[in-house]
C-alpha positions as CSV (number, residue, x, y, z in Angstrom):
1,X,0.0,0.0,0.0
2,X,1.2,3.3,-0.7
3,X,2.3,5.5,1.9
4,X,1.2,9.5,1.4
5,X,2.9,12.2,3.7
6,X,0.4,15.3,4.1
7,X,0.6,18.3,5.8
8,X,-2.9,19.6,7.1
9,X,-3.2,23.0,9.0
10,X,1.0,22.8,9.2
11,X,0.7,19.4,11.1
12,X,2.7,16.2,9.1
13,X,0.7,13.3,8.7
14,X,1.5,9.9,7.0
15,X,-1.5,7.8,5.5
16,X,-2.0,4.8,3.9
17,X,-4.1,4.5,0.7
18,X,-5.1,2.0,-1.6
19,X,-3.3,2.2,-5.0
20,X,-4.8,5.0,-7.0
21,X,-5.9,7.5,-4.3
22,X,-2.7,9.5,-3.4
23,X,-4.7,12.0,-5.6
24,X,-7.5,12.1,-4.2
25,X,-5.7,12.4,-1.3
26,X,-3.5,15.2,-2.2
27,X,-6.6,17.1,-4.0
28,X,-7.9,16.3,0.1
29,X,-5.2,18.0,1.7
30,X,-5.1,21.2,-0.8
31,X,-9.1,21.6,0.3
32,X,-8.2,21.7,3.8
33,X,-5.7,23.8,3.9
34,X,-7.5,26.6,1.8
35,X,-10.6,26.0,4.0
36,X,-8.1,26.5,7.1
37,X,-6.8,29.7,5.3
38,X,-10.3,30.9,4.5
39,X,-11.4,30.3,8.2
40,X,-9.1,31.9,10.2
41,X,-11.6,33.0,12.9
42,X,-10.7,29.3,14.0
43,X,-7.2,29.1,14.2
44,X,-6.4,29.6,17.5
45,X,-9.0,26.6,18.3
46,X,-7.6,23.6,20.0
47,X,-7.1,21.3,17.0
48,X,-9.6,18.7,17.9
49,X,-12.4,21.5,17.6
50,X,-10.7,23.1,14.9
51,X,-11.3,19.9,12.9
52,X,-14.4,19.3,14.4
53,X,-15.3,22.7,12.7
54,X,-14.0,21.7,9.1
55,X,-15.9,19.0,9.6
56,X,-18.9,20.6,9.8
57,X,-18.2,23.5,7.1
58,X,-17.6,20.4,4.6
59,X,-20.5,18.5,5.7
60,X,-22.3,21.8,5.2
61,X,-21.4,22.1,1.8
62,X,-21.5,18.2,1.4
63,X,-25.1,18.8,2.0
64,X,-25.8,21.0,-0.8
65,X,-24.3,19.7,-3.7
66,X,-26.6,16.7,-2.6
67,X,-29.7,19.2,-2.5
68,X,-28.5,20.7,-6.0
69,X,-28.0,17.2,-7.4
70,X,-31.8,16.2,-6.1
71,X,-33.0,18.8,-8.2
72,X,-30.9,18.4,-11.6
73,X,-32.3,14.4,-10.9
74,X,-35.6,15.5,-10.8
75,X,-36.0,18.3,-13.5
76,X,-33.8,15.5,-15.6
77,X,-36.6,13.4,-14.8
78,X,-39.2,15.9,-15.7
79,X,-37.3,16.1,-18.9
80,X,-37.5,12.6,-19.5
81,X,-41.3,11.9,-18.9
82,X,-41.8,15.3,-21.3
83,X,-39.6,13.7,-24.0
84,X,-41.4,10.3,-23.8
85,X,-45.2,12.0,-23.8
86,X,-43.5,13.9,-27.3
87,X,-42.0,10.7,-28.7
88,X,-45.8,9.2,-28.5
89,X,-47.3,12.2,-29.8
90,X,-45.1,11.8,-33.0
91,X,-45.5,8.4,-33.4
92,X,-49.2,8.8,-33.5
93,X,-49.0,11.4,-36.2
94,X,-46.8,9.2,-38.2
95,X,-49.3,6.6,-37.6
96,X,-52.5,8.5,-38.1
């Protein structure tokens, strides 16, 4: 397994990964750290809170891009049933 060193909110961290993820992981530690820039209110938080906090913020936004990908699912469905009720229109004018 391959090992990834990080470095989140200046502390050094080694993980392991499955093969394949050390992007993911490293696209991981990049949105941390910006979020830690961007919230610096919290900085001087013990960092069990301050994590706690970047938690939240992330499940926070985590939360809307599910909301926002309810409602492309749905109008795409609403799409779909209007495409289907035009398909059997035509089909009876080619028929009729």
């Amino acid at each position: 397994m391959p090992l990834v060193k990080l470095m989140i909110d200046k502390v050094h961290y080694e993980i392991e990964c499955k093969e394949g993820e050390e992007i993911l992981l490293r696209e991981s530690e990049e949105l941390l750290n910006e979020m830690f820039e961007k919230n610096s209110q919290i900085k001087n938080l013990p960092q069990s809170k301050k994590y706690l906090m970047m938690s939240l913020l992330l499940a926070g936004e985590v939360s809307i891009l599910k909301r926002e990908g309810k409602k492309k699912e749905i109008d795409l469905k609403k799409i779909m049933s209007e495409l289907e009720e035009l398909e059997d229109i035509v089909e009876k004018k080619l028929d009729g």
